[in-house]
C-alpha positions as CSV (number, residue, x, y, z in Angstrom):
1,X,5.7,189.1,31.7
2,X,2.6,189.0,34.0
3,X,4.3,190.8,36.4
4,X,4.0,193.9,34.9
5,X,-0.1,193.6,34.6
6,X,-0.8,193.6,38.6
7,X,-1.2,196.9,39.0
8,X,-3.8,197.3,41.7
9,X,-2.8,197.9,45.0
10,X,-3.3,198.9,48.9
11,X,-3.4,202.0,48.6
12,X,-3.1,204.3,51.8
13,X,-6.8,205.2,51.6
14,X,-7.7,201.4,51.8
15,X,-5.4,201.2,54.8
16,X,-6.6,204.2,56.5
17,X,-10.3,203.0,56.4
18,X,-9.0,199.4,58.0
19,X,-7.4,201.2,60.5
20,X,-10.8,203.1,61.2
21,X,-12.7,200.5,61.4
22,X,-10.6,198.4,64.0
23,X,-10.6,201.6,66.1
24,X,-14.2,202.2,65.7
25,X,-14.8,198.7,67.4
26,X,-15.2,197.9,70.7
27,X,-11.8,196.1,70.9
28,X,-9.8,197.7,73.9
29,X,-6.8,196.3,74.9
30,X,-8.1,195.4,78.4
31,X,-10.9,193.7,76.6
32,X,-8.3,191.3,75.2
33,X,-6.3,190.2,77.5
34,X,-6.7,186.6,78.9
35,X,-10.2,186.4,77.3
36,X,-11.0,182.4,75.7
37,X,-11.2,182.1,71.7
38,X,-14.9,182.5,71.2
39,X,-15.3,186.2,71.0
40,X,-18.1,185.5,67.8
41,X,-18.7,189.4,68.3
42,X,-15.0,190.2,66.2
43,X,-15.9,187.5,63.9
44,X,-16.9,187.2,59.9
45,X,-18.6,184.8,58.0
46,X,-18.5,181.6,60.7
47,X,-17.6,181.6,64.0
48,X,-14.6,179.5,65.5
49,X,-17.1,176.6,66.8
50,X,-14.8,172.8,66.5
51,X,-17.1,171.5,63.7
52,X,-15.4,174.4,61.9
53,X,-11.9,174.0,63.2
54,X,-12.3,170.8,62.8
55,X,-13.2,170.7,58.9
56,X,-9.7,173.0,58.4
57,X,-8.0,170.8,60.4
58,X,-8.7,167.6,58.0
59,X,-7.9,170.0,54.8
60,X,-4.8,171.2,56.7
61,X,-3.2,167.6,57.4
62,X,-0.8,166.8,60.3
63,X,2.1,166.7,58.2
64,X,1.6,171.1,57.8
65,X,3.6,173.2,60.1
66,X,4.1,176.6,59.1
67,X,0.6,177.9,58.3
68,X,0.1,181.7,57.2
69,X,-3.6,183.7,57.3
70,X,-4.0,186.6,55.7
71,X,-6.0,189.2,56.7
72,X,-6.9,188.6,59.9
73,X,-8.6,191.5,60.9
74,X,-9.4,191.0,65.1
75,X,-10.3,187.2,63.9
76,X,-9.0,184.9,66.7
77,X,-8.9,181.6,63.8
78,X,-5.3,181.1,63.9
79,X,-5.2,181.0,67.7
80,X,-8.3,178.6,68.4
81,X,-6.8,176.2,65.0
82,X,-3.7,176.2,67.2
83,X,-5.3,175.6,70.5
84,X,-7.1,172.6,68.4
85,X,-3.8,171.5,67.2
86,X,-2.2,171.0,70.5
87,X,-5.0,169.3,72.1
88,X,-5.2,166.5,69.5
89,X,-4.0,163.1,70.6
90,X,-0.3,162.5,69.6
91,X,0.0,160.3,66.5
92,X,2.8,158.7,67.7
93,X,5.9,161.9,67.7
94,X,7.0,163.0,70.8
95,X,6.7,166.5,69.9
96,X,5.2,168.7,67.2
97,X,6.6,172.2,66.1
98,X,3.7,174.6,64.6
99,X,4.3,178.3,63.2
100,X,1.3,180.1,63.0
101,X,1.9,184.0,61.3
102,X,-1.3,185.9,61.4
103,X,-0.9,188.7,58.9
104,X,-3.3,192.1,57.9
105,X,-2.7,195.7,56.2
106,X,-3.8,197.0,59.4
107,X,-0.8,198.3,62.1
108,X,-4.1,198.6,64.8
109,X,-5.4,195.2,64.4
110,X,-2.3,193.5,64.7
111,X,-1.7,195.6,68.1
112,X,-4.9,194.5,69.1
113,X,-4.3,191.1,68.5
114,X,-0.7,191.1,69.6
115,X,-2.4,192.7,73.4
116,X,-4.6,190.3,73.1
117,X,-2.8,186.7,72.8
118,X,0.3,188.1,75.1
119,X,-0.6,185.9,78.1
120,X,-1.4,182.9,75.7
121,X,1.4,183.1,73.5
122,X,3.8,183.1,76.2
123,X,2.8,179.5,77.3
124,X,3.2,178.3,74.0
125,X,6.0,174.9,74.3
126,X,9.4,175.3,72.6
127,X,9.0,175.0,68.6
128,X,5.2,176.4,68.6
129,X,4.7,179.8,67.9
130,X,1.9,182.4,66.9
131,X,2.8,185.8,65.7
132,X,1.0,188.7,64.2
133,X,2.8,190.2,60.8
134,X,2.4,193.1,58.5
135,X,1.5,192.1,54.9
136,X,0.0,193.5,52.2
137,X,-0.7,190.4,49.9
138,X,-1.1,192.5,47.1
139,X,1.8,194.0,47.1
140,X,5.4,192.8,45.6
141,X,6.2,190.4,48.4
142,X,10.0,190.2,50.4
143,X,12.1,187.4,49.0
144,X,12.2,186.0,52.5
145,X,8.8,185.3,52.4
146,X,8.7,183.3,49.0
147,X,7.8,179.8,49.0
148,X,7.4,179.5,52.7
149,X,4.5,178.3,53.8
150,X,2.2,174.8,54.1
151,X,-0.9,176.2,54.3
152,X,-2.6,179.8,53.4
153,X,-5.8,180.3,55.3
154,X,-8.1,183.1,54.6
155,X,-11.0,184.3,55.9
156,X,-12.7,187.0,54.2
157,X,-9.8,188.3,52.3
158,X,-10.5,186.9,49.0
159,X,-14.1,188.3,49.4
160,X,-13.7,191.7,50.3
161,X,-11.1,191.8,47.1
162,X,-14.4,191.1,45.2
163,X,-16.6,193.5,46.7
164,X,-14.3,196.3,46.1
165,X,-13.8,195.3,42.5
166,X,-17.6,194.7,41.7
167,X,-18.4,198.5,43.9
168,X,-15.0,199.8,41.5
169,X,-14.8,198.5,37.7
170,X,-17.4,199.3,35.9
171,X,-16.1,196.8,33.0
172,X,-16.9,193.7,32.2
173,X,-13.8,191.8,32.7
174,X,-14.1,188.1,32.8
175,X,-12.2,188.4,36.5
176,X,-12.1,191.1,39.5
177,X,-8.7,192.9,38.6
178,X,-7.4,192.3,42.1
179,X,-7.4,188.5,42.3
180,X,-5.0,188.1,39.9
181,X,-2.4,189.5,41.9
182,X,-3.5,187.6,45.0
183,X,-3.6,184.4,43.9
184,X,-0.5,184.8,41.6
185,X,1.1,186.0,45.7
186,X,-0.5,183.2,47.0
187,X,1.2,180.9,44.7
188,X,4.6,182.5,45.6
189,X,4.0,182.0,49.4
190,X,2.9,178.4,49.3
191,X,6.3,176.0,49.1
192,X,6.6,173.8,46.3
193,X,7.3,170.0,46.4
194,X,4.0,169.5,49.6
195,X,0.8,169.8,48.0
196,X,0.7,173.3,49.5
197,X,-2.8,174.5,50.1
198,X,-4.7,177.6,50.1
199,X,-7.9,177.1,51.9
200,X,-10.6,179.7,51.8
201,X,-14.0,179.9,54.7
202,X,-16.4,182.1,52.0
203,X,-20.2,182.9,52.2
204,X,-19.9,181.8,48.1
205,X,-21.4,179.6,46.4
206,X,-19.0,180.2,43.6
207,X,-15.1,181.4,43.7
208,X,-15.0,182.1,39.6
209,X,-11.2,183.4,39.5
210,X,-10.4,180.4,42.1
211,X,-11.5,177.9,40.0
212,X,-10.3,179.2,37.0
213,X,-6.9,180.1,38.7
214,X,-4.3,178.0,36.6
215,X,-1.6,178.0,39.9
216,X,-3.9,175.3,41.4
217,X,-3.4,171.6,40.0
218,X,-6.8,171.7,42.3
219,X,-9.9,173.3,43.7
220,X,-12.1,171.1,45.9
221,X,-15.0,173.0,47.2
222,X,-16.7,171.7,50.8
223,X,-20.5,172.8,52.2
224,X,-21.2,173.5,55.7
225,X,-25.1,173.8,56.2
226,X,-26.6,176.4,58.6
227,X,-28.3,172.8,60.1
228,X,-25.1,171.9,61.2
229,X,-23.2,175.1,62.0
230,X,-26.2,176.5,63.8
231,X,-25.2,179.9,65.7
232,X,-21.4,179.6,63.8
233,X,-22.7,181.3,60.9
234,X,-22.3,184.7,61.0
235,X,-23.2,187.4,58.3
236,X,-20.1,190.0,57.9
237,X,-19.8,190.4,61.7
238,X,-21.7,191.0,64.8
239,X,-21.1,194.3,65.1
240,X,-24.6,194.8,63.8
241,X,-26.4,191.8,65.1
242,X,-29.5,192.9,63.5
243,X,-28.2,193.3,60.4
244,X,-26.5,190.1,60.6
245,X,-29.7,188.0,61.6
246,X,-31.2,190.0,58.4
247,X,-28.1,188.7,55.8
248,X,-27.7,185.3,57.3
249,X,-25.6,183.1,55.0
250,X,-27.4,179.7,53.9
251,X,-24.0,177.8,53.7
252,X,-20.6,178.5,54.8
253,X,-18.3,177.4,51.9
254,X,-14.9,175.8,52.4
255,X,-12.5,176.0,49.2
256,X,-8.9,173.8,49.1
257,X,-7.1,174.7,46.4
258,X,-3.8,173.0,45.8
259,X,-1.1,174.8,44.2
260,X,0.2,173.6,40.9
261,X,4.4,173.5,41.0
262,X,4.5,173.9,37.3
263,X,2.8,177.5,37.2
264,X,5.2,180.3,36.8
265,X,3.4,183.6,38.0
266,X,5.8,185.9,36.1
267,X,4.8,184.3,33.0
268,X,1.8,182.2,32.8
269,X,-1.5,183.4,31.9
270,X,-3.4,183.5,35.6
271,X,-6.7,181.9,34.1
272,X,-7.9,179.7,31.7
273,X,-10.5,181.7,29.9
274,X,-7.6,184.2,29.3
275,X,-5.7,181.9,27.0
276,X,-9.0,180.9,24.8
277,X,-6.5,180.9,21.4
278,X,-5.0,177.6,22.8
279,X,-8.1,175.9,22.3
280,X,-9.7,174.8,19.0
281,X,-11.7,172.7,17.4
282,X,-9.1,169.7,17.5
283,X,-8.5,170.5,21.6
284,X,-9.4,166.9,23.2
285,X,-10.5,165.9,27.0
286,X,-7.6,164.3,28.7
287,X,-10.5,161.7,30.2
288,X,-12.5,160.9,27.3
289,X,-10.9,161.8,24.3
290,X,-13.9,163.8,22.9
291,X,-12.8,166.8,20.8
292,X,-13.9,170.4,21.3
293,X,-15.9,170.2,18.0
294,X,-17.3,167.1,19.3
295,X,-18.7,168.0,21.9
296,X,-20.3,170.9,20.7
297,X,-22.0,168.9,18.2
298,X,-23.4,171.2,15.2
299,X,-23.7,174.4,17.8
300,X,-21.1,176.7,16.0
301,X,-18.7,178.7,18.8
302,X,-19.9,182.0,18.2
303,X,-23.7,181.5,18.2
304,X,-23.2,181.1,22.3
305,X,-19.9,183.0,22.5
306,X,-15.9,181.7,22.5
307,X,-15.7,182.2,26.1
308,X,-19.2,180.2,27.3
309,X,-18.4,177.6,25.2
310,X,-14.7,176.9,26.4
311,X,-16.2,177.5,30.4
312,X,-18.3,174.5,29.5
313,X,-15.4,172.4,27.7
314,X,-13.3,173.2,30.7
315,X,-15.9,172.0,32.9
316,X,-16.3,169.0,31.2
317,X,-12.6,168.0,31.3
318,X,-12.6,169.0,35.0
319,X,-15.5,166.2,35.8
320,X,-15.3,163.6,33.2
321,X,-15.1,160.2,34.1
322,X,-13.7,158.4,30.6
323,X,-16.9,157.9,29.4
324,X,-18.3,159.7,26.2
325,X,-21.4,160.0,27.5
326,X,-20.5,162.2,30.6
């Protein structure tokens, strides 16, 4: 069972340092209350500017309404997405219900953001709702929760997961340790029978666990230029602005990943590189027919390594068109 191998958790010292930081910041209460969504200053990676809502928006679809983000931090994304949402022109229903649950590890942020949105959230119409939640994604999750949700938006969660497993494992495991038991929680949140979607804003280029993550039928990956995000592109925050003019992000990338009903979390393998003994020689692409030997040609697997050589295969199958020649 793959259960029992997502051992890394939240620990108290992880939460402890959240709760720090969200004190450390400039964030009163007072500061909050009745202020408009475009506070770029509590911010990471891209600021809330509409050609960024905009762009989640069209991955998100009109026919989502109960739409989780996790880790939050003092982000106000699930507010201005909602704000967006209302405003749109009506496609023809009279009224539209949207539950928005914003979600972090940290009991100080969610205050914050709770003082914050009060006045807003109280002229929300009937059957539209924003809340702030508890939630330690990493953690077994309450049964309630399970296979609730449209859409899963995050914002820097997936990336600080990889930081603190490149600054912690000094191994050389093929994936950080604690996306496995994210994206196998993220699997159990999304609903099953929608083309649920997890939908990641990163400063990366590459998402290696993401794509490799065998809960998603899909992983569609979208660019967002500096040229056309100008000031919306943030580093890690504002907090430091120097800093942040120093690190300045060339792209903001926008993941949609669509989660594969057929996975089972609790006994699947989480990636693909981690079942390498189901692929052989005689393995074929689904597109063109060409067999793993094939397509190595007279390159034997080990002279380049099991694992590069099945990356590549995989790749291959991904983008081929039919044609042997791809």
């Amino acid at each position: 069972m793959m259960a029992s191998k997502e051992v890394p958790k939240q620990n108290d010292k992880t939460i402890d340092f959240w709760d720090t930081f969200y004190k450390d910041l400039d964030t009163s209460v007072s500061s909050f209350q009745n202020q408009p969504s475009n506070n770029n200053d509590l911010e990471w990676i891209v600021s809330d500017k509409p050609i960024v809502l905009d762009k989640i928006l069209s991955l998100i679809g009109k026919g989502s309404t109960r739409i989780l983000e996790i880790g939050c931090g003092v982000s106000q994304l699930s507010r201005s997405l909602l704000e967006r949402m209302i405003r749109q022109p009506d496609d023809g229903n009279s009224h539209h219900k949207f539950e928005f649950v914003s979600t972090d590890v940290s009991l100080v942020c969610l205050q914050h953001n709770r003082a914050r949105d009060a006045a807003y959230v109280a002229t929300l119409p009937d059957g539209v709702t924003l809340s702030y939640a508890e939630l330690n994604v990493l953690n077994q999750l309450p049964a309630c929760q399970l296979h609730t949700y449209d859409v899963i938006l995050d914002k820097g969660t997936c990336d600080t997961f990889l930081f603190r497993s490149k600054r912690t494992q000094k191994g050389s495991a093929a994936h950080a340790p604690l996306l496995k038991p994210l994206l196998n929680n993220i699997h159990r949140l999304l609903r099953s029978g929608c083309d649920a979607k997890y939908i990641i804003i990163s400063p990366r280029s590459k998402l290696k666990s993401v794509r490799d993550f065998n809960g998603f039928a899909s992983v569609n990956r979208t660019k967002m230029s500096t040229e056309l995000l100008c000031d919306a592109v943030l580093a890690q925050s504002n907090a430091d602005r120097n800093r942040r003019k120093a690190h300045k992000p060339a792209h903001v990338f926008i993941y949609e990943c669509t989660r594969d009903d057929s996975y089972q979390p609790d006994k699947d393998e989480p990636f693909a590189d981690e079942g390498l003994s189901t692929i052989n020689d005689e393995t074929i692409c689904k597109n063109c027919h060409m067999t793993f030997k094939a397509f190595r040609g007279n390159v034997k697997i080990h002279d380049q390594g099991v694992v590069q050589w099945t990356r590549r295969f995989k790749n291959h199958s991904i983008h081929c068109t039919g044609n042997r020649n791809n």
